[in-house]
N, C-alpha and C positions, 0 to 999 in steps of 0.2 A: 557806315557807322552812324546811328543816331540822334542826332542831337537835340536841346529841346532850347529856343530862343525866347529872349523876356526883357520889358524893356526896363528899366529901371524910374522913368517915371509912370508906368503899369503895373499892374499887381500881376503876377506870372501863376496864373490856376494851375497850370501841369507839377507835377512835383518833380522836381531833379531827381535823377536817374545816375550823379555819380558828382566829379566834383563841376566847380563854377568858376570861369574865367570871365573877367568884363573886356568887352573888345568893345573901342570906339569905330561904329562907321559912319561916315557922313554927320559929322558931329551927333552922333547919339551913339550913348552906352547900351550896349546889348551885353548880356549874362548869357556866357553859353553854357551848355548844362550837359552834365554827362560824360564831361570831357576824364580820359581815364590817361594811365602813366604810359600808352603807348601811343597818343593823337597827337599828330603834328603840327606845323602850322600849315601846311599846304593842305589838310584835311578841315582843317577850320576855316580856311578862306573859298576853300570849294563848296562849306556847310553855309557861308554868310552869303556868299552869291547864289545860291542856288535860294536860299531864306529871301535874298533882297528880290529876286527873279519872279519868285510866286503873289507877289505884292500887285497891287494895280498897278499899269501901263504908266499912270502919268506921273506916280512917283518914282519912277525907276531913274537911276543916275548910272550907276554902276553898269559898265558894257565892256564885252569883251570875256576872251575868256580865263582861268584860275591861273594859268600860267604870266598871265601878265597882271597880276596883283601878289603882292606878298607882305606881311607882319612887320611895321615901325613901334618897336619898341624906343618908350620914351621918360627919361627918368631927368628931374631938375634942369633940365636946358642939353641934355644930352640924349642924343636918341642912334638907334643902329638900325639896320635892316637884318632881321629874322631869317634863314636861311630854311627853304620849303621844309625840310626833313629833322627841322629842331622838334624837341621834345616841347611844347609849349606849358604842360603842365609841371615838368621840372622847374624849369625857368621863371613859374608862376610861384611855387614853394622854395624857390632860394631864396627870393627877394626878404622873405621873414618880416618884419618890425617894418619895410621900406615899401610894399606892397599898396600903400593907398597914396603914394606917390608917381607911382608904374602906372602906365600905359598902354596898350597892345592896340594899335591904329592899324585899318587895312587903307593901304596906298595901292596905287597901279606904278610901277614901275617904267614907267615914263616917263611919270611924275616925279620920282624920285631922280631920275636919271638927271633930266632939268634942274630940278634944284640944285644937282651938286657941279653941274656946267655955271652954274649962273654965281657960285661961291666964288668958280673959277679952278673949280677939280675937274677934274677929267671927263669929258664930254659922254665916254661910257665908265659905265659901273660896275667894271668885273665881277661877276659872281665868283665867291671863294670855293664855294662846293661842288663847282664845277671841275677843280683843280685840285681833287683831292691825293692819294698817295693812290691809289687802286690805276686814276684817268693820267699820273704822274708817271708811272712806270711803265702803262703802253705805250707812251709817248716817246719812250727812248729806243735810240738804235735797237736793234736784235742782240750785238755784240753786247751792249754796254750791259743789257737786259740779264745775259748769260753770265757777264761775271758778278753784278750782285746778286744773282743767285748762288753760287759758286762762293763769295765773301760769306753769306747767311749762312751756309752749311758748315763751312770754317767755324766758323764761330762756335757754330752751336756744337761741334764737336769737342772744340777746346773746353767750354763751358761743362758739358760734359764729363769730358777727362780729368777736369780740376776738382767737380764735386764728388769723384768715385776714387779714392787713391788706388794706384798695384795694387794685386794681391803679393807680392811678392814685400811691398814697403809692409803691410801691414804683418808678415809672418815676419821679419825683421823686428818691426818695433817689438810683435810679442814674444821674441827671442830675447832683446830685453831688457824687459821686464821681467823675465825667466830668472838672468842670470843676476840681475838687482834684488829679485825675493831671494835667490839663493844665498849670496851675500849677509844679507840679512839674516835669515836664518841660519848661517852658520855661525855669525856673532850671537843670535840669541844661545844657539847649542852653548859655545862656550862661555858666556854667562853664566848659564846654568851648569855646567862643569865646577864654574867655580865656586860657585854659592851650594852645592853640593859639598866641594872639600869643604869649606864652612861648615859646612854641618858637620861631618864627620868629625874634624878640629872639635866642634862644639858637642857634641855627645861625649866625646875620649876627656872631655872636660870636667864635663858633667860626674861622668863616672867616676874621676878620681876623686870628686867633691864629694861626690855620697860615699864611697869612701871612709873619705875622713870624718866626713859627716858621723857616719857608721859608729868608726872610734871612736869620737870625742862622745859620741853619746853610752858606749861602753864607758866608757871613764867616769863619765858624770852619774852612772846608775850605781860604780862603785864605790866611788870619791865624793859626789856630791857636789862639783864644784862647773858642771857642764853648762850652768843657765846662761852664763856673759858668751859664751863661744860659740853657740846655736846660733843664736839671732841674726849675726852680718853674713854667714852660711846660707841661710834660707832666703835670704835678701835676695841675696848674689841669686841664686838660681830662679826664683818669679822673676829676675831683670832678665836674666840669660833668656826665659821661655821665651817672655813675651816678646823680646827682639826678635829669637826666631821664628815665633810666629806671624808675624808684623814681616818679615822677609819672605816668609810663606807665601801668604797671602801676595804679595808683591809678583814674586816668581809666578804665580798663579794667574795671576791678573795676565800677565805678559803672553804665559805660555795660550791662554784665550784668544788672545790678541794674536797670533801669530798662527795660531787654529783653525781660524777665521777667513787668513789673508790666503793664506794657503788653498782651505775651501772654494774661496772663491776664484782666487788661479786655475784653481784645477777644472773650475764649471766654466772659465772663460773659454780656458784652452779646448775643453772637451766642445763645447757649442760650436767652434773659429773651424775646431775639425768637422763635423758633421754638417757643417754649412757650406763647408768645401765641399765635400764626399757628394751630400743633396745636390750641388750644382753640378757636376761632372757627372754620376749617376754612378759611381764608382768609392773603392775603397781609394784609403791615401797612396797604393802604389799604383793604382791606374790611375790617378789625378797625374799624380807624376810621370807614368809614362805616356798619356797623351799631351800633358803641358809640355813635352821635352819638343815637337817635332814644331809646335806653332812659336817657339822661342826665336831668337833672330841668331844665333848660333849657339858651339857647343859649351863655349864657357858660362852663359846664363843657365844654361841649362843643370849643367854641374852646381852650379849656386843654389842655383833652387834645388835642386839632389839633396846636396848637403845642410841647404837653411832648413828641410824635414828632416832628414837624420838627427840634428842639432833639436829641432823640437822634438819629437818621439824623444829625446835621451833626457831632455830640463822635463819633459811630462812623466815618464818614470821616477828619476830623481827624485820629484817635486812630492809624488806619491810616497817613494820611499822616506822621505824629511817628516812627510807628516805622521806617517806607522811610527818613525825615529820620536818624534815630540809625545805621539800617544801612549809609548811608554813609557818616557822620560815622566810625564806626568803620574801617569801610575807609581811609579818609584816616589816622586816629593810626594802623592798621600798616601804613601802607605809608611815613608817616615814624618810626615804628621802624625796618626796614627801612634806610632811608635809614641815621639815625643809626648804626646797627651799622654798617653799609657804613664810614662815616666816622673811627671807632674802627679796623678792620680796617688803615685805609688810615692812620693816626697812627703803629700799631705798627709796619706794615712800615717808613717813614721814618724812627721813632725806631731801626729796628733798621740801615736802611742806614747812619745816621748813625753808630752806634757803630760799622762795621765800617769806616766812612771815619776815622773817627779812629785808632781802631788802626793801618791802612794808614799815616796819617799821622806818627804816634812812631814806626814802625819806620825809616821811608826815612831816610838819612841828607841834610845837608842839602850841597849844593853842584848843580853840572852834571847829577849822575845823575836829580835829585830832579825837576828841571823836565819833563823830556817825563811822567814821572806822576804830575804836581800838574796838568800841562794836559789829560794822560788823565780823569783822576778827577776835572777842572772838565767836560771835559765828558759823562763820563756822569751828572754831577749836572744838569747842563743838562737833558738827555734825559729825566731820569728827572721833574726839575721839570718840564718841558713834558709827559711824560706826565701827570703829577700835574694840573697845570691843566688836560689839557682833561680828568681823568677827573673834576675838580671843578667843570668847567660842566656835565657831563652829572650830577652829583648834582643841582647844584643845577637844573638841570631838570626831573629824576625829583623831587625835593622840592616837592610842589606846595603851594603859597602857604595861607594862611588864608585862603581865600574864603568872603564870607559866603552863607552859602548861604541862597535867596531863603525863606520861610516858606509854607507848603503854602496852597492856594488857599482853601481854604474854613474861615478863620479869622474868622470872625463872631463868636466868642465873645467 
């Protein structure tokens, strides 16, 4: 590898070639150049001796060869020895903010050695890298050798098994979860059962109100006297709508909601199974029958039998609950429908009424009055007989709360 030396009270003419590290030799700073994030320090003390070696004879100090020199690292009064295979240019970018207090000294290891006998430490200087986990583990018996290998593969087996559950846990949990959305959706069914009867209650209501409605305004077209007894009448029924609409919408919101969860069940369950099917390379009754012989006997096997049976029957189910909701839903809009229709058909009466009353104050009363009080008896006639039978035909189009039968394959 390359390097380019310069001394720092010289001007360096070659142009660095990558990054720069200052190493002290022999008390002079040299900048070595080029040094990149794979050079070590045993590459750098073979680049400085080999740099001090091409020098004239009579300045040469440095002898011996790279193996008996290595990198003092030296920061505020504390210094270490470099191990040949350190990264030196890592080592040089951690220091950060501390870097013009750092040091990279080449020593002979001899030298070093002395010094720390003469502290009164240990007369050799164990090399740590000599002892690393690789030269740690030839060192041990053969025996010893065999069972942590033996421990490692444990391990990593359990490690394994912990991060992959059964499949058997997992078609359990999605059993359920099965039987928890079922639950649910059969209290949402019966909710809507009963806000159903509600409505029905609340139509059969209605109707007897228009009704009377009906009469009082017969009365009033003959008598004159119908204006105080309309008004808490029409009240009542814009309060009636708009609750039931407001309940509508409510049921609406839910039956979405539950639309939804079910959708989604049903894409979990369908993917759980062809992700099985894809591993095995088989339909679900060969998964099962070649999962039956690698089981550890025959009663897991039967569980596992029976935890697909048990799913095949919540996936049809689950199918059949939501066809059950899509036309449950159809039924509440198309007595929305209805109701609006019925509203529609309040205003135009309530508005013929005001326009027969007026007609009514203006005519004066005697001889003149009679043939159009009998006119306008009987276009209220007509327009009532229209009124009724457009009210049996509501009430036909309004189809009843029937209980709708629960899908076939409810075993759960």
């Amino acid at each position: 590898m390359p390097f380019v030396f310069c001394s720092r009270s010289k001007d360096c003419k070659a142009p660095p070639a990558g990054n720069e590290v200052p190493v002290w030799v022999c008390e002079e700073e040299k900048a070595v150049c080029g040094v990149t994030k794979r050079t070590t320090c045993e590459d750098v003390v073979q680049a400085l001796l080999e740099d001090h070696r091409s020098g004239p004879e009579d300045g040469r100090v440095l002898e011996g060869e790279p193996d008996d020199y290595c990198l003092l690292e030296r920061w505020k009064g504390f210094e270490r020895a470099l191990p040949p295979l350190a990264r030196i240019l890592r080592l040089w970018e951690a220091w950060g903010n501390e870097q013009p207090h750092v040091r990279f000294v080449l020593v002979s290891s001899g030298g070093l050695a002395a010094q720390a006998a003469y502290h009164g430490g240990p007369s050799v200087v164990p090399k740590q890298w000599d002892r690393g986990p690789a030269q740690y583990i030839k060192s041990l018996p053969e025996e010893r050798r065999r069972r942590a290998v033996q421990k490692a593969f444990r391990k990593l087996e359990r490690i394994r098994r912990e991060r992959r559950p059964p499949r058997r846990h997992r078609i359990d949990r999605m059993v359920q979860l099965i039987i928890a959305q079922d639950h649910t959706i059969q209290q949402q069914i019966d909710r809507m059962r009963e806000l159903d009867l509600e409505i029905e209650q609340m139509e059969q209501q209605l109707q007897l109100e228009h009704k009377y409605s009906r009469a009082e305004w017969e009365g009033a077209v003959c008598g004159g006297f119908a204006e105080e007894a309309v008004g808490p009448s029409q009240e009542s029924l814009v309060e009636e709508y708009l609750c039931a609409s407001g309940r509508l919408n409510q049921l609406d919101l839910q039956i979405e909601t539950q639309r939804d969860l079910v959708e989604k069940l049903t894409r979990d369950i369908d993917a759980e199974i062809k992700q099985v099917c894809r591993a095995e390379g088989q339909g679900p009754q060969g998964v099962l029958a070649n999962a039956g012989p690698g089981l550890e006997g025959p009663q897991e096997a039967a569980e596992l039998g029976r935890a697909m049976c048990d799913l095949e029957r919540c996936i049809r189910y689950g199918l059949a609950l939501q066809a059950q909701v899509a036309e449950l839903q159809g039924e509440l809009q198309r007595s929305e429908a209805a109701l609006h229709w019925g509203h529609q058909e309040c205003e135009r009466l309530a508005a013929q009424l005001s326009a027969l009353q007026v007609d009514n104050g203006v005519e004066p009363a005697g001889a003149e009055g009679g043939p159009g009080r009998s006119q306008a008896t009987t276009e209220l006639t007509d327009t009532d007989s229209d009124t009724g039978i457009s009210s049996t035909h509501s009430q036909d189009s309004l189809s009843p709360c029937r209980d709708i039968p629960p899908p076939r394959d409810t075993d759960l």
